[in-house]
N, C-alpha and C positions, 0 to 999 in steps of 0.2 A: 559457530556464528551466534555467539547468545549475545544478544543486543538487548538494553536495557531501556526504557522508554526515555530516561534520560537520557542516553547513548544517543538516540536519534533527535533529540531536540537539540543535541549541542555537535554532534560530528559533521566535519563536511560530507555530502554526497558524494562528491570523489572516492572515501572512503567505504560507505556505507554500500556503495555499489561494485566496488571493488572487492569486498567481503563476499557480496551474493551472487557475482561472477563465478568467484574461485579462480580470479587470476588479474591479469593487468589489463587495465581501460585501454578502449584504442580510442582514436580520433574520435571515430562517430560517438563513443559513451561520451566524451567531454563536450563535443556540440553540444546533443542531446539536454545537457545539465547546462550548458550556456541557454539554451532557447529558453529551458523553463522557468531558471533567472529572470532571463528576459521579459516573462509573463507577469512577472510580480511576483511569484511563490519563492520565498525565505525556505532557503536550505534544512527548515526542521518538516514544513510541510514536504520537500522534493523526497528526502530520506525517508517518509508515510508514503508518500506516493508508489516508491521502489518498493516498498515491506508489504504493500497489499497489491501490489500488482502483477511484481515478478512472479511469485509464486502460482497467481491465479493461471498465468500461461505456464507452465510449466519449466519455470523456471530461465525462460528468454525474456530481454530487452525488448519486449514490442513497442517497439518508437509509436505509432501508430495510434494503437491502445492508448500506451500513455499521454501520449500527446493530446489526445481526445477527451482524457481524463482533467488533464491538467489546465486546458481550455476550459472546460467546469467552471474548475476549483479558481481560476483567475476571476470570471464573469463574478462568482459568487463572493469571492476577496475574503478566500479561505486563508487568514495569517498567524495559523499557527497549527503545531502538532495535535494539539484536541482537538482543535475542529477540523483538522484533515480527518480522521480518525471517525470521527463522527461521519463526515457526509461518505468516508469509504463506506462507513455499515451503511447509511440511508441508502448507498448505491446498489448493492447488493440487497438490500431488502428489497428493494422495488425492481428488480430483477427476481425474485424470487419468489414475488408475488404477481408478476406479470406473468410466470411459469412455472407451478406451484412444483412442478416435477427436474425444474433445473437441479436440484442437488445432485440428485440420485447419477444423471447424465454429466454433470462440470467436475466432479470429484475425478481426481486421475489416477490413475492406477499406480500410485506411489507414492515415496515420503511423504509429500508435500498433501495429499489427502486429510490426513490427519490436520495440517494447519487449515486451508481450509473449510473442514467440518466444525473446525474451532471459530472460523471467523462467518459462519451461517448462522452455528447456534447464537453467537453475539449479535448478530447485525438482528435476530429476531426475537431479542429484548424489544420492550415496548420501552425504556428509557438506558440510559448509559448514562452512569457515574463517572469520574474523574476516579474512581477507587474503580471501576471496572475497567477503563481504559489499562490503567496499570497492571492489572492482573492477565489480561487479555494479553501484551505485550511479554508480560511472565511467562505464560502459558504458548506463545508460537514463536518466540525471539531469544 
């Protein structure tokens, strides 16, 4: 599933959720990407949406979650892959500062740890480049 930061700025989320499934959309995944259309957020931001989300739950669709998330990123008129990207780390950073010990407890005891411990260490950058965006993307996709 190596996805490339341009991958996710140019694929539909149909696809891009379909790959992180490991299998075929049902009805509710299509809703799901119809609501968050619906919010305003451009198909580069839904696919950052899905790339930092799924994995945090272990790897399921939490409508919920996302949905919660994505009410945000609307309010805030996040319209594009960098600054999804961005306010995903602001997210977690102030999670993570609100609970200095959440790492040690939100890591799961599999693959998915390793991405991640990759997206704490970033999100606790004091600044993020457009050259770390990319490399970030390199480094868990």
């Amino acid at each position: 599933m190596a996805q490339s930061f341009d991958y996710i700025k140019h694929a539909k989320p149909e696809m891009v959720l379909e790959e992180m499934i490991t299998g075929p959309l049902t009805s509710s995944h299509e809703d799901l990407i119809n609501r968050l259309r619906e919010k305003g957020l451009p198909d580069e931001v839904v696919n950052v949406l899905f790339r930092f989300t799924i994995p945090v739950k272990d790897m399921r669709v939490d409508v919920i979650f996302i949905e919660n998330i994505a009410s945000t990123w609307s309010k805030k008129k996040i319209n594009s892959a960098n600054y999804a990207v961005e306010a995903a780390l602001e997210q977690l950073k102030t999670v993570l500062l609100e609970e200095p010990d959440k790492e040690e407890k939100y890591i799961p005891d599999s693959s998915d740890s390793t991405n991640l411990h990759t997206l704490i260490k970033f999100a606790q950058k004091s600044t993020i480049s457009n050259e770390d965006i990319g490399q970030l993307f390199r480094d868990l996709f």
